[in-house]
N, C-alpha and C positions, 0 to 999 in steps of 0.2 A: 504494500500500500504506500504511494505516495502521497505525503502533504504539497498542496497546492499553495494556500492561503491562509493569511488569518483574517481573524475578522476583530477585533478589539485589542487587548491587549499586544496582540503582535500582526493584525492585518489580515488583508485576504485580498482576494481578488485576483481577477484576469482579466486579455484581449480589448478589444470594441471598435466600434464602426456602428453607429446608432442604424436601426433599422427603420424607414420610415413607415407611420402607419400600420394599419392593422394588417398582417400577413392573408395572402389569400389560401394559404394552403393550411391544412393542420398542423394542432400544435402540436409540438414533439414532449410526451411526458416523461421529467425527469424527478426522482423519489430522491428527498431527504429525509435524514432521518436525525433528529436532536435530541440531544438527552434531559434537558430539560425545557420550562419556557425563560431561563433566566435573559436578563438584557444584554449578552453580549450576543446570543439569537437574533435579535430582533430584526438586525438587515432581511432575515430572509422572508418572513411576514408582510415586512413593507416593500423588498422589491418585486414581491405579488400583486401586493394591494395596492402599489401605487403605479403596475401597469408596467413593470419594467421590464419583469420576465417575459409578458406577454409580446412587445416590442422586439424580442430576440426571437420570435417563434417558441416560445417554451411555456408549456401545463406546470406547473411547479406543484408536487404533491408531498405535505410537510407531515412527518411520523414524528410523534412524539414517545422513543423508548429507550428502553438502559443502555448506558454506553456499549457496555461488553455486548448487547444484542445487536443494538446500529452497527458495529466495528465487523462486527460476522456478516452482519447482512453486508455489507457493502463486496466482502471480501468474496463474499458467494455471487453477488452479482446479483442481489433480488432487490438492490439500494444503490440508487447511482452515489450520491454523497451521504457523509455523514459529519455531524459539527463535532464528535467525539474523536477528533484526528489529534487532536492532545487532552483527551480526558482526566486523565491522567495528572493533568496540569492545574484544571479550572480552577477545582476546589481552595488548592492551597496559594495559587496566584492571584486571585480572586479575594482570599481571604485576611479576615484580619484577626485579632487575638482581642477583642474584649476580654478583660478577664475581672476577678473578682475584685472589688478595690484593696483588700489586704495586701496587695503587689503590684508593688510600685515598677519591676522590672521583667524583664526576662530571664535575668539570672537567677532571680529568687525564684523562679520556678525549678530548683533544681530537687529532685526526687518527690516530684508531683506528678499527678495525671492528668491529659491533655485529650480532652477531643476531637479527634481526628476527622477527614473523609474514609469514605468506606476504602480506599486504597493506603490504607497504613504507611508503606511502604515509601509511597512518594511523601509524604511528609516527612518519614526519617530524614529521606536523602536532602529534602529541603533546608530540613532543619539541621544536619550535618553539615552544610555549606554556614550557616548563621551562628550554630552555638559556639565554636570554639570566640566569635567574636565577644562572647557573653560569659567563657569561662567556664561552656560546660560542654560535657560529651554526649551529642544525642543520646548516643548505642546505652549508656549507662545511667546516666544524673534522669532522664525523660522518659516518662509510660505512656504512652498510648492507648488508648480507647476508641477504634473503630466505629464510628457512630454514622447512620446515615443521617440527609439534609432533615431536616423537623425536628431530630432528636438531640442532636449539639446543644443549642440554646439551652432545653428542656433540662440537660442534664445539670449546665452550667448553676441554675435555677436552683436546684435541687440538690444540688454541692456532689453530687457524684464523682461529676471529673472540678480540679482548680482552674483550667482554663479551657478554651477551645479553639480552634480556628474554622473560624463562619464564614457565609458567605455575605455577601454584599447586604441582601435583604436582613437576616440573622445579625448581622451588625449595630445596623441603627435600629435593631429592637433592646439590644443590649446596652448600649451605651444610652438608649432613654430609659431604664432600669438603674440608671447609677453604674453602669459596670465601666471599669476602665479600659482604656486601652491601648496596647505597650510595646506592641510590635504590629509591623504591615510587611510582609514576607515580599509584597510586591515590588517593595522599595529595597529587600537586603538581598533579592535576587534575579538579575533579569534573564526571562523565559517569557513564553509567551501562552496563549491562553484561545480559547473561542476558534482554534482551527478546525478547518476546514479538511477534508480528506477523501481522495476517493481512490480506484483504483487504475494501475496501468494499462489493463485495458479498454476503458472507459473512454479514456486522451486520446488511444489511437485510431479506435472504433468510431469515435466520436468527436471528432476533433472543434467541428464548426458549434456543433450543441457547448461542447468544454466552454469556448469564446462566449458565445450569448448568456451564458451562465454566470462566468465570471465577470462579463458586463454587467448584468445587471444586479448584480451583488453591489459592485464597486459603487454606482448609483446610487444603491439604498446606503451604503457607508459611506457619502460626502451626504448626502440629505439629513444624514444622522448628526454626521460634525456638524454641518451647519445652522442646522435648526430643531434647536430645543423643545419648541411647543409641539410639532409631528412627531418626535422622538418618545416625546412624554406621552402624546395620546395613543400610539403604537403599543408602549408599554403597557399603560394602563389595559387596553383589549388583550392584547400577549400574553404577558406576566402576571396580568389579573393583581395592581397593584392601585392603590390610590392614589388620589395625584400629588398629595405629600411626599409618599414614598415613592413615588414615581420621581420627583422632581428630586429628591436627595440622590437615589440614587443615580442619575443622570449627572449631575453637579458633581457627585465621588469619583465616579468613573469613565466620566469621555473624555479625559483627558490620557486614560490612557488606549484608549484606540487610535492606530494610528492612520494615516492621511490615505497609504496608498498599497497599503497590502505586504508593506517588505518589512523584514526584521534585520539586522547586525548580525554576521558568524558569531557571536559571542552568546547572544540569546540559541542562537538554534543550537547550536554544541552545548549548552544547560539542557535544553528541549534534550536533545539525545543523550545527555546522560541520565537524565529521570527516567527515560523508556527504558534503557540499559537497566537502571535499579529495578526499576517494577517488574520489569522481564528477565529479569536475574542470568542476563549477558553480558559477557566478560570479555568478547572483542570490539574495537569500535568499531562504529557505524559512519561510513562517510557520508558527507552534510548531502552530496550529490543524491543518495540513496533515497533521500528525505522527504528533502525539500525542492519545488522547482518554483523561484519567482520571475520569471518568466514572461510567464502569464500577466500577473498582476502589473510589472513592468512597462507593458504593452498594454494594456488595458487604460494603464493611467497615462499615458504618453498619447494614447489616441483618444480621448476622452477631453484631454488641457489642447491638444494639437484644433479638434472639431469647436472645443469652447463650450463645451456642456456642461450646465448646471442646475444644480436641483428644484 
């Protein structure tokens, strides 16, 4: 499987050549599948809704299921994409550390338990990049507790685990509870987040459908950067959020999506050593293997060249 794009955190996108008007022929249906409806999703909702995919000749059909399911489907070929191309990532990139206020730091969390995303794993290797800066040894000073999305907070709450690492939404519920908050993983490590992923036969199969696809993604991520009130009303129908929480979360997080779909070798080599942890492989993987931005390159180049905007 190769990653194409991100789409927030570290970008997304491909190709372009706006198509004009409404195609006379059918439209060509391509399956997504996401794993959740959080807001770094929301390009793909609105490059439907707002007519984008349709423009490229493309049905866009959006599955909402668990990562490890999207990541199989795709590979089988019953899912052209899926947003689970760094799952792996979201949770912990995404997230921040409310914790209880009796801690003031990160260090003083040393021989405490920490609520995790359901992939353990990738937080260690996370938090093995971070703790030696804080004086402690993930593998030893730090426990873990596997908890899926709903149940973090709750545990928080409930003094189960001392701290946890949430998500966007999970955040500003904690921190309007009083809870503190003492670390942002996003800031002590760059990786990227919200990709995009489909397979190699897909690109070759399909190479014109690939282009109209990753157009109109790119579209819905400048319409996103640009404009906050679309973004927010997007969310609100998607995310099923109100528009408090709609507008904080937008205000937290669009700053770190970026413009035009590419990341730095230094993010994507993070990106592949967290696969490597969670996949418990011991060769490296070269970035070629991974990543192609390509796409996204060309996408935004003939998009700024035509003068298109949201």
């Amino acid at each position: 499987m190769k990653k194409i794009i991100l789409s927030t955190t570290a970008s997304l996108l491909i190709g372009v050549l706006l198509l004009p008007g409404k195609s006379a022929f059918a439209l060509d249906k391509i399956n997504v599948t996401l794993p959740s409806k959080s807001f770094q999703f929301i390009i793909f909702p609105l490059a439907k809704e707002r007519g984008y995919m349709k423009e490229e000749g493309i049905d866009l059909n959006i599955v909402v299921m668990a990562s490890t399911t999207g990541l199989q489907a795709v590979l089988a070929g019953e899912m052209d994409f899926t947003g689970s191309g760094s799952s792996a990532l979201v949770a912990v990139t995404q997230g921040n550390a409310p914790l209880r206020p009796q801690y003031g730091s990160f260090k003083e969390l040393k021989n405490k338990k920490i609520a995790v995303t359901g992939i353990a794993a990738v937080a260690t290797f996370m938090l093995k990049k971070v703790a030696p800066k804080y004086g402690l040894d993930a593998n030893k000073d730090l426990t873990f507790l596997a908890l899926p999305p709903g149940q973090r907070l709750a545990a928080l709450q409930t003094g189960v685990v001392d701290a946890g690492l949430l998500s966007s939404e999970e955040r500003f519920a904690a921190l309007d509870q009083g809870m503190k908050e003492i670390l942002y993983l996003g800031k002590e490590v760059k990786n990227s987040w919200g990709t995009v992923a489909t397979n190699d036969q897909f690109i070759k199969a399909k190479p014109k459908l690939m282009n109209g696809f990753m157009r109109a993604l790119l579209k819905a991520l400048r319409l996103v950067k640009q404009n906050r009130e679309v973004a927010m009303d997007a969310m609100m129908k998607f995310s099923e959020l109100d528009r408090q929480l709609a507008a904080r979360t937008y205000d937290g997080m669009i700053g770190t999506f970026t413009t035009n779909g590419v990341v730095d070798e230094e993010t994507q080599k993070n990106d592949l050593d967290i696969v490597r942890e969670v996949l418990n492989v011991t060769k490296e993987i070269p970035i070629e293997r991974a990543y192609d931005f390509s796409f996204a390159k060309k996408a935004d180049s003939e998009l700024t060249q035509g003068g298109w905007k949201p």
